[in-house]
Structures are given as structure tokens and as C-alpha cells.
C-alpha positions as CSV (number, residue, x, y, z in Angstrom):
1,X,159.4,74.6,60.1
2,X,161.1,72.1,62.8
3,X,160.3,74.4,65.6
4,X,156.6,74.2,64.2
5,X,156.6,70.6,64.1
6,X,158.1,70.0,67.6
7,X,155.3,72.5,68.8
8,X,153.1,70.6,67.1
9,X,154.6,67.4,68.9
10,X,154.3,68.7,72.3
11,X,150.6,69.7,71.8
12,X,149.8,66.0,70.8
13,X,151.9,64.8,73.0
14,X,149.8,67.0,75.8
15,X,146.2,66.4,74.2
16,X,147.2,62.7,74.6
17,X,148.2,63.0,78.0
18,X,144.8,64.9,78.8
19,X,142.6,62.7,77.1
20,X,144.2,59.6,78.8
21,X,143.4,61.4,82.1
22,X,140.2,61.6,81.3
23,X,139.4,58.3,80.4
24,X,141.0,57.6,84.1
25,X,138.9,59.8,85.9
26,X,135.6,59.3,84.0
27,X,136.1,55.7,85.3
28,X,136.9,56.7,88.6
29,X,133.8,58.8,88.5
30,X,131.0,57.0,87.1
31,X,133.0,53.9,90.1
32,X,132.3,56.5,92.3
33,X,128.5,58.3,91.4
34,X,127.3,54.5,91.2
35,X,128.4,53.7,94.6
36,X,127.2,57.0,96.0
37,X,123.9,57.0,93.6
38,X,123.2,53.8,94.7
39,X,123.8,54.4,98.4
40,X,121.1,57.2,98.2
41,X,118.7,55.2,96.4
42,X,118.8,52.3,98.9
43,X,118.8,54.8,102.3
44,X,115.8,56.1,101.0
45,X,114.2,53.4,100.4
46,X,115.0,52.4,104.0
47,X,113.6,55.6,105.1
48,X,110.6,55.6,103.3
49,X,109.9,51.8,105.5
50,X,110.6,53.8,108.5
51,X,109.4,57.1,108.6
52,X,109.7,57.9,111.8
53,X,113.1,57.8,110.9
54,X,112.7,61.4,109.9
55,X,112.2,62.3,114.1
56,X,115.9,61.7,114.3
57,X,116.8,64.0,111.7
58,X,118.0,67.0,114.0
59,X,120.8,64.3,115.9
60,X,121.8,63.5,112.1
61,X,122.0,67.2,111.9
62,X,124.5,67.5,114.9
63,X,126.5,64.8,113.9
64,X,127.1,66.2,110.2
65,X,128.5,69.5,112.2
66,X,130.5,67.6,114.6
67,X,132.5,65.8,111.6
68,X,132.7,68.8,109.6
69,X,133.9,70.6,112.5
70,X,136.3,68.0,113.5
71,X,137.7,66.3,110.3
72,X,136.0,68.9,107.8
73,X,138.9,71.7,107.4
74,X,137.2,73.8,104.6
75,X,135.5,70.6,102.8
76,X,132.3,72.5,103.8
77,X,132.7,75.1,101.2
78,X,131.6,73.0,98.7
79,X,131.3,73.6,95.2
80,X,133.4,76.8,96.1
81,X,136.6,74.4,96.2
82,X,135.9,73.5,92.5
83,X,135.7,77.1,91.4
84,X,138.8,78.0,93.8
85,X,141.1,75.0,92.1
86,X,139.7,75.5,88.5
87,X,140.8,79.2,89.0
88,X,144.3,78.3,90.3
89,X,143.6,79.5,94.2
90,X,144.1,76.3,95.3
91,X,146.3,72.8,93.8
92,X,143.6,70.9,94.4
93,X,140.3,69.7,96.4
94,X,141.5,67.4,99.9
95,X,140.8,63.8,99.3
96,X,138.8,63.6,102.6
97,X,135.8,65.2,100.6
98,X,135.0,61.9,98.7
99,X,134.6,60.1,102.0
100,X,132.8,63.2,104.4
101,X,130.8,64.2,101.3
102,X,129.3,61.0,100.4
103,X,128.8,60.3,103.8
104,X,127.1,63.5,104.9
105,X,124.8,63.0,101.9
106,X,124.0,59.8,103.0
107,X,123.1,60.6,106.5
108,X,120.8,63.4,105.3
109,X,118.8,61.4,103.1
110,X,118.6,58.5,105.6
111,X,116.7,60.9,108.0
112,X,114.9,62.7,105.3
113,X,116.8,66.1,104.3
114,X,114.8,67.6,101.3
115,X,118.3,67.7,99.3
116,X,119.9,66.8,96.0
117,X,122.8,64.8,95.3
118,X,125.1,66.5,92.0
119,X,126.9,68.9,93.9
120,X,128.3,66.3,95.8
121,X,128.9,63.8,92.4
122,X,130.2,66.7,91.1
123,X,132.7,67.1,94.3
124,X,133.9,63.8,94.3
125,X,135.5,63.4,90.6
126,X,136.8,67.2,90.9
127,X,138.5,65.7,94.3
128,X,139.1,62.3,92.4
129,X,141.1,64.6,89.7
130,X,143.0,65.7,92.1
131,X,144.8,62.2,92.5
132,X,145.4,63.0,88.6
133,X,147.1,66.8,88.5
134,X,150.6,65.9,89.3
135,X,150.9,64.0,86.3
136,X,149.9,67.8,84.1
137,X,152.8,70.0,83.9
138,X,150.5,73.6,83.1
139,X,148.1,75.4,84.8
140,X,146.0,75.6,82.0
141,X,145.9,71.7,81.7
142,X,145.1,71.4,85.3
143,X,142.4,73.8,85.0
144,X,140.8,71.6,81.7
145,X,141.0,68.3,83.8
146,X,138.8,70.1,86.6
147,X,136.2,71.3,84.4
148,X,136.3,67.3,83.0
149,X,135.6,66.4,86.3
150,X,132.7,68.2,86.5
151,X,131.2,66.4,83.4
152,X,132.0,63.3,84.0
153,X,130.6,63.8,88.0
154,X,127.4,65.4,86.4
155,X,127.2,63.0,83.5
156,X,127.8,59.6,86.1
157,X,125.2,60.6,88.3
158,X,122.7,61.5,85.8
159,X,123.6,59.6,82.9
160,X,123.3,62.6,80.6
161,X,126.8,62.8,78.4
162,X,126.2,65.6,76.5
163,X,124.3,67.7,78.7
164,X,126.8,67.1,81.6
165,X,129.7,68.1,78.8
166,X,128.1,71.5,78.2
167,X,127.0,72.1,81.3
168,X,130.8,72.0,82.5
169,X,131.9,74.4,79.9
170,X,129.2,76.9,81.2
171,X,129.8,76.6,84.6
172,X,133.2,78.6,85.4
173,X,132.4,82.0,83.0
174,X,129.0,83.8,82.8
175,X,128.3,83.6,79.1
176,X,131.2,82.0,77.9
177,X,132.1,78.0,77.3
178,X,135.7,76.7,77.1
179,X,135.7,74.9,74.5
180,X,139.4,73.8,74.4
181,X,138.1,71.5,77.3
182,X,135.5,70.1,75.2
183,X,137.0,66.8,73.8
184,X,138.3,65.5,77.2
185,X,135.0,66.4,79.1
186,X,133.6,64.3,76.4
187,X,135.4,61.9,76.7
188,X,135.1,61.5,80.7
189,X,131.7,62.0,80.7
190,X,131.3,59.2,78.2
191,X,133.4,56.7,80.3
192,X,131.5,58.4,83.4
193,X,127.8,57.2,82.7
194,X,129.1,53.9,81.0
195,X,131.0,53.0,83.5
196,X,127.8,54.1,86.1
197,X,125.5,52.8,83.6
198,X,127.1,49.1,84.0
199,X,126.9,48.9,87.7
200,X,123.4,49.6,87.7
201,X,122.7,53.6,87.7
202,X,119.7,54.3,85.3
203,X,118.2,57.8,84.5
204,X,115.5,59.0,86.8
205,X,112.9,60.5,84.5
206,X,110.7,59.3,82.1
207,X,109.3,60.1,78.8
208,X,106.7,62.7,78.5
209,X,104.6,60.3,75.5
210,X,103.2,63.2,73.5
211,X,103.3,64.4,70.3
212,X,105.5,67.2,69.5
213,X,103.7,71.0,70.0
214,X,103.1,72.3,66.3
215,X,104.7,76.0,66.6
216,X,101.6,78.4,66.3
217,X,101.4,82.6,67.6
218,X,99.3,80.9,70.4
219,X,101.6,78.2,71.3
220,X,104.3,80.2,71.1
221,X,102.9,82.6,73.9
222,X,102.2,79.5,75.8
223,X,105.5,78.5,76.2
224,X,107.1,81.6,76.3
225,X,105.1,82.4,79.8
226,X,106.1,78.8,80.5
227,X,109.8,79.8,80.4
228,X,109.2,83.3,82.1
229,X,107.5,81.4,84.8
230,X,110.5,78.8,84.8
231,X,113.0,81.7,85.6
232,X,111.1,83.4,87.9
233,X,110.9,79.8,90.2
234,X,114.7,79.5,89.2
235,X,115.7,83.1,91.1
236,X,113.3,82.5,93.9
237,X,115.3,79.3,94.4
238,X,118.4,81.0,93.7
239,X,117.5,84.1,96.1
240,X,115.9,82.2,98.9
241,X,119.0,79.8,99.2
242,X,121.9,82.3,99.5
243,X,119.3,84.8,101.7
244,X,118.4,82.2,104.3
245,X,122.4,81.2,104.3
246,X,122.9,85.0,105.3
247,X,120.0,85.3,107.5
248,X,120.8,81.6,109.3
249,X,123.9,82.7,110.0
250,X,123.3,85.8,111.3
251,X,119.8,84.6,113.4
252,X,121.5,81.6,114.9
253,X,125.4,81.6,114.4
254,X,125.7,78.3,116.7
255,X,126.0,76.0,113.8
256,X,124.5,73.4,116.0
257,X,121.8,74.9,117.2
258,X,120.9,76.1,113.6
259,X,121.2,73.1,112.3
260,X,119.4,70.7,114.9
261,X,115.9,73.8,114.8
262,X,115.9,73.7,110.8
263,X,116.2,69.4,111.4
264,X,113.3,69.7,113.9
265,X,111.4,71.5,111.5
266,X,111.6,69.3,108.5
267,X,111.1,66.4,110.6
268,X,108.0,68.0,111.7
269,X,107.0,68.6,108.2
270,X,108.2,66.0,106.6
271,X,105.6,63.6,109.2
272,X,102.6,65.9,108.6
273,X,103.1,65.6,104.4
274,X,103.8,61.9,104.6
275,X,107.7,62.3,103.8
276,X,106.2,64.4,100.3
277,X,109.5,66.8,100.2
278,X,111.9,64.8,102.0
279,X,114.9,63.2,100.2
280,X,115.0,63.4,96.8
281,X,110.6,63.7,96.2
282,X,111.5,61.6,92.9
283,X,107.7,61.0,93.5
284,X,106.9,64.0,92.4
285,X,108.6,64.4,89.7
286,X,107.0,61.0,88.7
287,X,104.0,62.4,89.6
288,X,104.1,65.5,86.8
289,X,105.7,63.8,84.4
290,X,103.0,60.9,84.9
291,X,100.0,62.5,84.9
292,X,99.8,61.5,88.6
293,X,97.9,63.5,91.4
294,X,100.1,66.7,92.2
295,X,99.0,70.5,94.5
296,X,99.1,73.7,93.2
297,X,101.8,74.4,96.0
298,X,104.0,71.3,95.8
299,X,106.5,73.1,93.5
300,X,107.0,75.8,96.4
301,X,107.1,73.7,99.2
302,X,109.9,71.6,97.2
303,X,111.4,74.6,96.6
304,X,111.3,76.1,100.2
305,X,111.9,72.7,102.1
306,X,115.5,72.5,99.8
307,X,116.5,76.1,100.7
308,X,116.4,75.9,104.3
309,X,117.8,72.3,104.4
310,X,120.8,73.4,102.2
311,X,120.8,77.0,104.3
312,X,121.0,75.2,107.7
313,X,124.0,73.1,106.8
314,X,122.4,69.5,105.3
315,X,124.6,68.1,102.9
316,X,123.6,67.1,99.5
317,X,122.8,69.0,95.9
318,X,120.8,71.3,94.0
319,X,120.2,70.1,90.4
320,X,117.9,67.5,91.4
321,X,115.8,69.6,93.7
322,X,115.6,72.1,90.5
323,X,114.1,69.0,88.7
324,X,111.6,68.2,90.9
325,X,110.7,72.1,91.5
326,X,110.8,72.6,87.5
327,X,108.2,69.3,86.8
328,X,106.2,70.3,89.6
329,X,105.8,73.9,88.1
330,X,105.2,72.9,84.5
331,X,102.4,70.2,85.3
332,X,100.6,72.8,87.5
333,X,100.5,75.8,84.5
334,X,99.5,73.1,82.2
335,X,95.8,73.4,82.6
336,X,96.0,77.1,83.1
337,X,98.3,77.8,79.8
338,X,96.6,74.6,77.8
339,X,100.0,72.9,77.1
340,X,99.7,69.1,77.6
341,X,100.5,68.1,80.9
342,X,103.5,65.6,80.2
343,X,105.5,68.1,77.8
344,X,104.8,71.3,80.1
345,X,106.4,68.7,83.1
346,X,109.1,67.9,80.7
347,X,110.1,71.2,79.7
348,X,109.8,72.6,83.1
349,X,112.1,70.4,84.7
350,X,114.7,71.3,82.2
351,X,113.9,75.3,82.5
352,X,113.7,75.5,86.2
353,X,117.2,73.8,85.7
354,X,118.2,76.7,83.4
355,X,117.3,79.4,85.7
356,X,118.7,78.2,88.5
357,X,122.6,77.6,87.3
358,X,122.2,80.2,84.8
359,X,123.3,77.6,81.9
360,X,121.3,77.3,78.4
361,X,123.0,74.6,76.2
362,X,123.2,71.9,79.3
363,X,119.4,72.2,80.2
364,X,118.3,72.0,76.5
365,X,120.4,69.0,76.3
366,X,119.1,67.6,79.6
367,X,116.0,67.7,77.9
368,X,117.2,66.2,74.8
369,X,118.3,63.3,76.2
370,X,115.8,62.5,78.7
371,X,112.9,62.7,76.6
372,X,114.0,63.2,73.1
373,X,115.2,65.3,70.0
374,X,111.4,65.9,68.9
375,X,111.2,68.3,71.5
376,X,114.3,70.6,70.6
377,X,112.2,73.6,69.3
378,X,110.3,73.5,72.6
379,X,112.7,73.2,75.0
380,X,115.0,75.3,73.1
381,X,112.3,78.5,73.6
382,X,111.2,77.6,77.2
383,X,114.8,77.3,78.4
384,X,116.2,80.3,76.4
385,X,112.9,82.4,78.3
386,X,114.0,80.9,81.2
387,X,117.4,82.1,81.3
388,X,116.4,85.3,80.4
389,X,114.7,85.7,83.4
390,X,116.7,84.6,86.0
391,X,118.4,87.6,86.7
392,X,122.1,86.6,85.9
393,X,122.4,84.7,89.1
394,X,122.9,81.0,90.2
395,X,123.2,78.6,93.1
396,X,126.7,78.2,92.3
397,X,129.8,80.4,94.2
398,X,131.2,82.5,91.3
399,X,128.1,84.7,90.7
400,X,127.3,87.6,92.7
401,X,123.9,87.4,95.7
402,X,120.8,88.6,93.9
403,X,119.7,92.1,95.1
404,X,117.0,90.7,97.1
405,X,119.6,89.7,100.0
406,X,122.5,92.0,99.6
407,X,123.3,93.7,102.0
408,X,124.1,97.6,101.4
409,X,127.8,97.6,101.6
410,X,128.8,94.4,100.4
411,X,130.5,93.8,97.6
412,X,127.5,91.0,96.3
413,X,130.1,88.2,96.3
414,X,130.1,84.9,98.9
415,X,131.9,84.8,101.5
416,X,133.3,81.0,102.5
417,X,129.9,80.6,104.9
418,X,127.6,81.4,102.0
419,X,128.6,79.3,99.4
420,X,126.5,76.4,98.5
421,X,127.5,72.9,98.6
């Protein structure tokens, strides 16, 4: 019985330990997702006054190489340091992410990169939690505060608690949540977007304003095609990233010259569409979720613009992109499947979301949230179709290439020059 009790004692005293950590770095993350959020926000707006900005985006390009190159070490792997230090290959991510990271992603949107912004967020509290590890004894408790960071990075940049929560339990294991990490990820991500919330970061979408979808045969069939269609852009996304990182690299291994052509070209484009792609594109996610004036193609170019920016070296994220693509998508198959515009927007920029990490709780929550509980039913089938269809696979490191790309021979995992940012 004693040797129960003091057992019992050191698991407290542990939890405790954790949790207090987490408070820590959910403040330290939602310090630092408002300082980079708000950063990207106010380049772009600067951008978006000077578009001809957007010519210099190739020199941006060089310079992002030349840093990486020079101060970088293996801070360009990306997201693959989170997976490497939540699986115990390395102790932790190197502090100089927080500052070449944020930086990078600054400098891409400032010239017009058609990029996201979580993988970074994400980056920065797992390299923020760093500062925090020595204080854990266990590799198992420094493995829980690295999936915490991931919430509260997620959930201070996008001011979603509980979808950032579950999306971190999903991420490490295909199929699987950890749900022994699931009190201090909620409590991080709870500190992360109040703490992000009080120096000014809001939510980006808006509400879809229309009445729930009574569940009928024919609405049923509506949204599942929705969803199938959802997936389907989710692996293209998903395929075309990790295949044009392979081809890129082959094509053009000068990592300057790559990146300065693929800069040239997005300048290019981004000039002839009026900056439509470039950055974030919150417009058009405005756009579908507003009833505003969108192309049948929007949700491809998004989608193809993002790929060969992230494939050519840019720095910045994926989620968001996946938001835009998803909106884009649903408000076009609207008309075509006779869903009302707003929802099908809604429930495609949670689906496309879905498909493309290969996650189901954390998109239905990301839904949730956003544009409320009435919805659950609907966002619950589209997402679940979704992820049905997106063939396993995900922009994230740990899952294997889709067969689309792979090359016969491999083994189907990264290698350190594939995996996303």
C-alpha cells in the first residue's frame, strides 16, 4: 500500500510538473504566434500597397537560401524536427528556428510567396519547449510536452483550442491519438490563444449565416460527393507538394537557381492575377465564405501556386493554404451539388483540411468553432468522406510519398530534402 501511495505521489508530483510547463509554454506561444501573426498580417498589407513588390520576389528567394545555408544547420527540415524530437531522435529543435523561421516567413510574404503560416507557429513553441525539457526527467514526458507544443502553436495562431488539442494528438500516429497528452495540450492551447487573443490575434474566418442542412437521402449524397471531392483536392495537394520537392530537386539541384526561377514565376503570376494567390489569398476565402465573386479554377491555382512555392524552398505553412483551397472548392460545387453556398464554403475549408493532414477530429472541430455546433452532423459526414479519400497520406514527414511520385525502389519515406516545412 505505501509503495502504491508514493507511486501515486510521484505521478502527481509529475502531472503537476507537466501541466505547469504547459501553462509556460502556452504563454510563450500564443507571445510568440501574436508577434509572428501579426508580422504577417502587417507585411502583407504592405505588399498589397506595393505590388510591384512581388518583382523582387526571386532576390527574397536567394536571400532565404543564403541564411539557411549559412546560419540554417538543419532548421530547413522543418516540421521533420518536431517528429524527429517527439520520437526521441533528437533532444530537442535548435533555438535559432524561432528567429530564421519567423523571419523567412516574413520575407516570403512581404514579396508575395503563395504560403501558409502554421507550420512555422507550430515550429516555434515545439523549439520554445525546448527551453522547457531539461526541467522533465522521462522520455515520455518530453515527448507529451512536444506534442503540447504543437497545440498550443496551432491553437495561438488560429485561435482554435480544441481543434488545435486534437489535431496534436493525431498528428504523430496514423489512426491513433495520445490521449495521456491530452490535459496539458489543453491546457497550453488554452493559455496559447488567450494569451494571442489579448494582444490582438483574432480568427480569420467568418460565419457561414445559414440555416442548418435538414439530413435527407438527397442531402446526404450532396455532401457525401462534397467530402469525396474534398479528399480528392486534399491528395492532389498532398501529391503535387512532395512530387514537385522530388522533381525540383532533381530538375534544378542548385538550390539558388531553383529557388530564384520558381520566385520569377510567381512574381510573374502573381502581377498578371492582381496578387489573387500570393500570400495568404485570405480574400478568397472571404470571397467563398461571403458569397463574393470567385472562378471555377481559383481553388487549383491556390492549390498549385502553394506547391511549387513550398517545393522551391519558400518558407511558411500549409494549413492555411488548405483553407483557402477547401473554401474555394466548396463555393464552386455549391451550384453544381445545390448545397448553399456559405455552408458548402464552410465545410470545405474544414474537409480539404482533413484530407490534406490525414486528421478527422481536429478538422471537425476547426469547423466547430469557427462557425458553430449547428453544423456538427454536416461537417462530421463531409470530413469523415474526406478522410476516406485521401489515400492515407499527408503533407506532414512521418507518412509515406503517395504512389503518384514514388519512385520504383524507394522505400516511400522522406528523405531530409523532401520534408515539408
Amino acid at each position: 500500500m505505501a509503495q502504491r501511495a508514493r507511486q501515486l505521489l510521484r505521478q502527481g508530483r509529475g502531472l503537476a510538473v507537466l501541466l505547469l510547463l504547459a501553462a509556460v509554454l502556452g504563454a510563450l506561444a500564443g507571445l510568440l504566434d501574436a508577434v509572428f501573426g501579426q508580422g504577417i498580417l502587417a507585411v502583407t498589407a504592405f505588399r498589397e500597397a506595393y505590388p510591384l513588390l512581388m518583382l523582387l520576389l526571386p532576390v527574397a528567394g536567394l536571400l532565404i537560401v543564403f541564411v539557411y545555408a549559412r546560419w540554417g544547420g538543419d532548421c530547413g527540415r522543418g516540421m521533420a524536427l518536431v517528429f524527429d524530437t517527439a520520437a526521441g531522435k533528437r533532444e530537442r529543435p535548435p533555438r535559432r528556428l524561432i528567429p530564421l523561421a519567423i523571419g523567412a516567413t516574413w520575407v516570403t510574404h512581404l514579396f508575395g510567396g503563395s504560403v501558409g503560416r502554421e507550420g512555422v507557429a507550430v515550429q516555434i513553441s515545439a523549439a520554445a519547449a525546448g527551453l522547457l525539457t531539461p526541467a522533465l526527467r522521462t522520455a515520455r514526458s518530453k515527448r507529451l510536452l512536444m506534442i503540447t507544443a504543437v497545440a498550443a502553436g496551432f491553437s495561438g495562431l488560429f485561435r482554435t483550442p480544441l481543434a488545435a488539442v486534437f489535431f496534436a494528438l493525431e498528428l504523430f500516429h496514423v489512426g491513433m491519438a495520445e490521449y495521456d497528452a491530452l490535459l496539458p495540450a489543453l491546457v497550453a492551447s488554452l493559455v496559447a490563444t488567450t494569451v494571442s487573443g489579448a494582444l490582438g490575434l483574432k480568427p480569420a474566418a467568418a460565419v457561414p449565416g445559414v440555416e442548418p442542412l435538414p439530413f435527407t437521402v438527397g442531402s446526404l449524397a450532396q455532401l457525401a460527393v462534397l467530402g469525396v471531392a474534398c479528399g480528392l483536392a486534399g491528395w492532389l495537394f498532398v501529391a503535387l507538394l512532395h512530387g514537385l520537392k522530388d522533381r525540383l530537386g532533381r530538375w534544378l539541384p542548385n538550390a539558388y537557381l531553383r529557388i530564384a526561377l520558381v520566385g520569377l514565376l510567381v512574381a510573374v503570376f502573381g502581377l498578371v492575377t492582381a496578387g489573387r494567390y500570393n500570400g495568404l489569398s485570405e480574400g478568397l476565402s472571404a470571397a467563398a465564405l461571403g458569397g463574393g465573386q470567385l472562378y471555377a479554377w481559383d481553388w487549383l491555382a491556390k492549390l498549385c501556386l502553394t506547391a511549387v512555392c513550398l517545393a522551391a524552398g519558400f518558407q511558411g505553412g500549409e494549413v492555411a493554404p488548405l483553407f483557402t483551397i477547401g473554401a474555394a472548392l466548396g463555393a464552386v460545387l455549391a451550384a453544381p451539388l445545390g448545397l448553399p453556398a456559405g455552408l458548402a464554403a464552410a465545410l470545405g475549408y474544414a474537409a480539404v483540411f482533413a484530407a490534406g493532414t490525414n486528421t478527422l477530429v481536429a478538422p471537425i472541430l476547426v469547423g466547430l468553432e469557427l462557425f458553430g455546433g449547428q453544423y456538427f452532423g454536416c461537417f462530421f459526414l463531409v470530413c469523415g468522406m474526406a478522410y476516406l479519400c485521401n489515400g492515407g497520406h499527408s503533407i506532414y514527414p512521418q507518412f509515406p510519398l503517395p504512389d503518384l511520385w514514388r519512385r520504383p525502389g524507394a522505400d516511400g519515406q522522406h528523405t531530409d530534402t523532401e520534408e515539408t516545412s
